[in-house]
C-alpha positions, 0 to 999 in steps of 0.5 A: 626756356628762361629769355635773358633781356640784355641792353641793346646794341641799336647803332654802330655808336651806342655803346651804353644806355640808360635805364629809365624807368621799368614797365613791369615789376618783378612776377609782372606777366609779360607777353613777347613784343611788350614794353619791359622799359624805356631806355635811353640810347645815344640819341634817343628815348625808346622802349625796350620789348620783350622777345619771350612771353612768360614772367619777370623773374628777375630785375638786375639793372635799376631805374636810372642805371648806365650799362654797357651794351649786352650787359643782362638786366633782367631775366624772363621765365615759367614761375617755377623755371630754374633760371640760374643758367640765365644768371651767368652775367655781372652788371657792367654799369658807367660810372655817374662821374663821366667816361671813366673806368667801368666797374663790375657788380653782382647781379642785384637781388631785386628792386631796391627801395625808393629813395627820398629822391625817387619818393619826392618825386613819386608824389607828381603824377606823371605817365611814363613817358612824361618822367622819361623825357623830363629826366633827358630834358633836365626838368623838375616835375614839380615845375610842369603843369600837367593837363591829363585826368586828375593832372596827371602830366603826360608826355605833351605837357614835357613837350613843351616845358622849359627846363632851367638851364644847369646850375654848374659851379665854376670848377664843376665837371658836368658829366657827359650826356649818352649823346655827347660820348656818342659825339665825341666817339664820332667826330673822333673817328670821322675828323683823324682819318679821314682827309677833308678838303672844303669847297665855298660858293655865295649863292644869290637867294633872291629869287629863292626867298621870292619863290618860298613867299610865292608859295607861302602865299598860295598853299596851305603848308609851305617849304622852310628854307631848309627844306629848300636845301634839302630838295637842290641838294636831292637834285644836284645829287642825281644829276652828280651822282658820284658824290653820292658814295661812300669810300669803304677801305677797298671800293667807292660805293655808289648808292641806289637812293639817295637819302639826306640827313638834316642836323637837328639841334637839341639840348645835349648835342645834335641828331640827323633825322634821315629822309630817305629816298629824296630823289624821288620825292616832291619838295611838298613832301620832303616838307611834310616829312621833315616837320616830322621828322624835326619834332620827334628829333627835338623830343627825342622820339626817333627810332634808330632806322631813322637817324642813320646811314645818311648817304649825305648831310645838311647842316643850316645854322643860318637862322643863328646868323652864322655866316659861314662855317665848316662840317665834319664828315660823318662815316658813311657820308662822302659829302656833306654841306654847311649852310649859313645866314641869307644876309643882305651885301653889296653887290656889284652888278653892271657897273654898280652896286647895288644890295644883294641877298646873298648865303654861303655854303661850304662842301665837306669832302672825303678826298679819298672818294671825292676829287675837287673837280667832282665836289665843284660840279656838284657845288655850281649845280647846286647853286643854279638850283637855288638861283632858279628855284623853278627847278625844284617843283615839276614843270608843271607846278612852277609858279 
């Protein structure tokens, strides 16, 4: 029986995606769980697999296209199969321009010639991925060195190319990237209903800067500031655990884990890579996978299950010397932090004063689940974490 691929529906946002690049040709011979294309999501690049052996009948999306999820792009099937009932969809592709008006086509008859754009670019050797991730970085092939056999360029060479910043006249529109509809459409739905209130706290980071140096010193791998964050935060959480909740329309969900998002910035938005289970994990090992986590972020590598359903966000713009900023809540999040510069002030102290390290942060808030009291407990045990920072390493660790 003939296998309609469609475009997937990865995530509550993802309502279009683009197709990259196709894997196989059409008559190519597939096997079920085999890559068939990449495609680019709201917030990533991924590969998109087959659930059906058999053979590419028929390709109905080309290289580069904007469709709607669920729209059919192809069509697996025996060699002989009649595979006409399969052919029952239109394309529903976005238009190039931005967030307009969709229009529909007939499925196309096949693969297209290449154009002269395409046979430029056929002329530099390059793996799949490599094209891929150079098209959502906005970077010409012809200005990366590629260091596989033969110099072909493989995905590691894009990794850390630089792309030129767009070239926009005055007056131009830029359409918009998969990640910044899925922004727009976000924060949208996030900051009209929802009512926020904001709580701000100075913390001293003194001796956490001390205890970060204690252990650069003496590990091999050693804790970013945010990193630091993200642990206080797992064990102001389990201490306040009703700030770790959702409000769903009809209850406050308390949740079993707690799992903390970080917000990465890359080149056309932002994604918030999720740590899951933070509570019960050490501070070396919310590190080790948040390093992880971060690279792949950047490359725009990460899978769906692990960008979503945050019960808790962090955002640091500390090391843009941001002193102090707000953060938009993201559904199914009841809370979130915004974490500014360690910056050196005056501080008064006995009398005198004296210079200080000192950071503020800021607590988001869904008053329809949170109440001031709640967000303040939460708030002051935060910070006594991070002014003793013995606390986030076992009793028997502390330095």
């Amino acid at each position: 029986m003939a296998s309609r691929v469609v475009m997937p529906k990865l995530t509550d946002t993802m309502e279009e995606g683009v197709l990259l690049a196709w894997k196989k040709r059409e008559g190519d011979q597939v096997q079920a769980g085999e890559a068939l294309a990449e495609i680019e999501t709201d917030k990533a690049i991924m590969d998109l697999e087959a659930f059906a052996s058999g053979i590419l009948r028929k390709i109905l999306v080309q290289d580069g296209a904007t469709v709607m999820s669920g729209t059919l792009i192809g069509v697996i099937g025996g060699a002989d199969e009649d595979i006409t009932s399969a052919l029952t969809d239109t394309i529903s592709a976005a238009p190039s321009v931005g967030v307009g008006t969709r229009t529909s086509a007939p499925p196309a008859a096949g693969p297209t010639p290449a154009s002269p754009a395409r046979s430029e670019e056929a002329r530099f050797i390059a793996s799949p991925r490599a094209k891929a991730l150079a098209a959502a970085k906005g970077l010409d092939l012809a200005t990366v060195t590629g260091t596989g056999p033969g110099g072909r360029i493989v995905e590691e060479d894009v990794v850390h190319a630089t792309a030129p910043p767009p070239l926009l006249e005055a007056g131009t529109d830029q359409p918009l990237s998969q990640m910044r509809k899925a922004i727009a459409r976000a924060t949208t739905q996030s900051k009209a209903p929802v009512p926020h209130f904001y709580l701000t706290s100075e913390i001293d980071m003194e001796q956490a800067e001390r205890f970060r140096d204690h252990l650069k010193s003496n590990r091999t791998g050693h804790p970013s500031v945010t990193d630091l964050l993200i642990k206080a935060v797992a064990i102001a959480l389990t201490r306040h655990p009703n700030i770790n909740v959702s409000f769903t329309g009809h209850a406050i969900r308390w949740h079993a884990h707690i799992d903390i998002g970080i917000a990465v910035g890359i080149d056309d938005g932002l994604i918030t890579p999720v740590i899951r289970n933070c509570g019960a994990k050490s501070l070396e090992e919310i590190a080790t996978e948040s390093r992880a986590l971060i690279d792949r972020a950047r490359e725009k590598r990460l899978q769906p299950q692990e960008y979503t359903d945050a019960t808790f966000s962090i955002s640091n713009l500390g090391m843009f010397d941001v002193e102090n900023f707000i953060a938009v809540l993201i559904p199914p999040q009841a809370a979130s932090i915004a974490v500014g510069a360690i910056r050196d002030v005056p501080v008064v102290k006995d009398g005198t004063v004296k210079a200080g390290r000192r950071m503020k942060v800021t607590l988001s808030c869904d008053h329809r689940a949170l109440d001031g009291v709640q967000g303040a407990g939460f708030l002051k045990a935060f910070k006594h974490i991070l002014e003793h920072p013995a606390e986030l390493l076992p009793s028997k660790e502390s330095p």
